[in-house]
C-alpha positions as CSV (number, residue, x, y, z in Angstrom):
1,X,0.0,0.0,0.0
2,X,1.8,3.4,-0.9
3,X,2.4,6.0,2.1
4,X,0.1,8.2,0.5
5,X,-3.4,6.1,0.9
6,X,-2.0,5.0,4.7
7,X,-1.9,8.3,5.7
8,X,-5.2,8.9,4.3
9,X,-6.6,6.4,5.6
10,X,-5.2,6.8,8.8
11,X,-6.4,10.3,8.4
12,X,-10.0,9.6,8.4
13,X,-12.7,10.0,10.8
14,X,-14.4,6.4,12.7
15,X,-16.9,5.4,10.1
16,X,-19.2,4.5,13.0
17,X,-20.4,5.2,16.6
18,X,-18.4,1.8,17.9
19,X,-15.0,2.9,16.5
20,X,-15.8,6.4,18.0
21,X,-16.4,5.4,21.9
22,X,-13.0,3.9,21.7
23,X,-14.0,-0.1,20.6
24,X,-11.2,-1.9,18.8
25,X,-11.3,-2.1,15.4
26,X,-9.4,-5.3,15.1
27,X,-10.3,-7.5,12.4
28,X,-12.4,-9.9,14.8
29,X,-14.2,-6.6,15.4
30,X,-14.2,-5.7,11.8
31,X,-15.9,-9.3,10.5
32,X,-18.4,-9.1,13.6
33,X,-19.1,-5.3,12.3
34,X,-19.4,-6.4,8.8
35,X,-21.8,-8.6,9.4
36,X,-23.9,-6.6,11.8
37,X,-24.0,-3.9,9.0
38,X,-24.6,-6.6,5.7
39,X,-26.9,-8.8,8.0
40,X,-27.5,-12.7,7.1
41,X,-30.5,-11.6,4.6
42,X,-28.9,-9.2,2.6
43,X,-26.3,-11.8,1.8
44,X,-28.7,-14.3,1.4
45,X,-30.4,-12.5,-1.2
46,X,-27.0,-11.5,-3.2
47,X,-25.5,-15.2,-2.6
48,X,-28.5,-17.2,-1.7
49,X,-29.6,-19.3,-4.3
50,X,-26.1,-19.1,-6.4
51,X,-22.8,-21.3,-6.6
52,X,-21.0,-22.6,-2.9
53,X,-19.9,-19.1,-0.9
54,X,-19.1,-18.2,2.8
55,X,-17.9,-15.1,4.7
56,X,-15.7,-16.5,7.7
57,X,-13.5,-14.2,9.7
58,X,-9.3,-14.3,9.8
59,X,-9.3,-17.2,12.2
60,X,-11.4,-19.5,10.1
61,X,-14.4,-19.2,11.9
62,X,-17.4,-19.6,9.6
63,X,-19.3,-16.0,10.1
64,X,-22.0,-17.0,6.7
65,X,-22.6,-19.7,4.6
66,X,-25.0,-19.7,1.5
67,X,-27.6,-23.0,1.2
68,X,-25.3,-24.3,-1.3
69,X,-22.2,-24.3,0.7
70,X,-24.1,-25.8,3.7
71,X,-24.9,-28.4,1.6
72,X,-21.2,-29.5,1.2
73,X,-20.5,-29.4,4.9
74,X,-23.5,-30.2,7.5
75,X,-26.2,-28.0,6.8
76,X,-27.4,-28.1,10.6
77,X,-23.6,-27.0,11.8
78,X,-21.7,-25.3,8.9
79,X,-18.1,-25.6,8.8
80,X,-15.5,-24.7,6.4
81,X,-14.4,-27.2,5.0
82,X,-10.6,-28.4,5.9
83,X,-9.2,-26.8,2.4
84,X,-11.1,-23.8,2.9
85,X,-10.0,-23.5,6.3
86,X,-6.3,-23.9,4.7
87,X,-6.9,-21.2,2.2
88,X,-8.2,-18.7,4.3
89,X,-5.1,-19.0,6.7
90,X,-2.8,-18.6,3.6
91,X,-5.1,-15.7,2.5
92,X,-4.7,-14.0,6.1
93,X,-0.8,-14.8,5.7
94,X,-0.5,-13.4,2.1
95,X,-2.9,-10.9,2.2
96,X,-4.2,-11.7,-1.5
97,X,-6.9,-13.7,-3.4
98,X,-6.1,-17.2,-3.5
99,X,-7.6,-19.9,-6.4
100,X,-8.2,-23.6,-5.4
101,X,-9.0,-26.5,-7.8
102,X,-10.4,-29.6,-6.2
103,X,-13.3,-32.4,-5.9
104,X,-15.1,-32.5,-3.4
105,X,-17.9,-35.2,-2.3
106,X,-17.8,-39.1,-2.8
107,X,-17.7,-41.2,-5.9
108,X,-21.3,-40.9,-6.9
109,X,-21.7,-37.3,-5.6
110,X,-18.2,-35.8,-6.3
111,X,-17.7,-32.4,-8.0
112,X,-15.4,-30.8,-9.2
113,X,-15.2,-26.6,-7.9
114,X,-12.6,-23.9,-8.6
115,X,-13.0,-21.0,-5.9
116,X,-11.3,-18.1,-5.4
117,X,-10.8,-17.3,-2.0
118,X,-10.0,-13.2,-1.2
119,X,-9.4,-10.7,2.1
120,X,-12.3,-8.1,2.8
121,X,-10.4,-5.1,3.0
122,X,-11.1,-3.2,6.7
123,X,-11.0,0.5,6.2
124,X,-7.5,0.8,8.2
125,X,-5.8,-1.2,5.6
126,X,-6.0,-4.7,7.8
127,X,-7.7,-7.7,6.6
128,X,-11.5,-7.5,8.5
129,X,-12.5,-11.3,7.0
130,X,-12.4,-13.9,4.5
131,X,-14.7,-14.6,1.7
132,X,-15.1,-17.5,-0.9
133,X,-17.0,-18.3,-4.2
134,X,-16.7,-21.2,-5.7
């Protein structure tokens, strides 16, 4: 990131009441925000009814899954899956998108997914969470 856009964005005033009363804007706090201010529905209706996608924070932790990636995990307990849990550690270490070929499912069932797996940018320059499309 050049000097110039750090300082600007250091420069810039909380974007919300929970920055200003001195909360840390972490990334946990960031991916917890994000999703307070997107909300489950709204993503739901963008991502919904398409291809496998999740939001999870830096830590792996599954924050949204869409039906269709529920369906490749345990749709009563979503989990990333053990891959996905790898790529969004070596998205949090590299701090860039990351593309991952494989099959997933058994011999009658399996399929075969690329998905790209990228950093949601916080606004101090950190990575606030993890998202996935496949």
């Amino acid at each position: 990131m050049s000097e110039e856009r750090e300082a600007a964005l250091a420069a810039r005033e909380p974007a919300n009441d929970h920055a200003r009363d001195g909360a840390s804007s972490g990334p946990a706090n960031t991916a917890a925000e994000l999703m307070a201010l997107v909300g489950e529905s709204l993503l739901d209706a963008l991502f919904g009814h398409g291809a496998p996608s999740y939001v999870a924070n830096v830590d792996g932790e599954l924050l949204y899954a869409n039906a269709a990636y529920r369906k490749l995990t345990d749709e009563k307990n979503p989990r990333l899956l053990p891959s996905h849990r790898r790529a969004v550690l070596r998205v949090r270490e590299r701090g860039e998108a990351f593309m991952l070929h494989e099959t997933i499912g058994d011999h009658e069932n399996a399929r075969t997914y690329t998905s790209r797996h990228f950093p949601i940018m916080a606004p101090d320059g950190g990575i606030a969470a993890i998202a996935a499309g496949m």
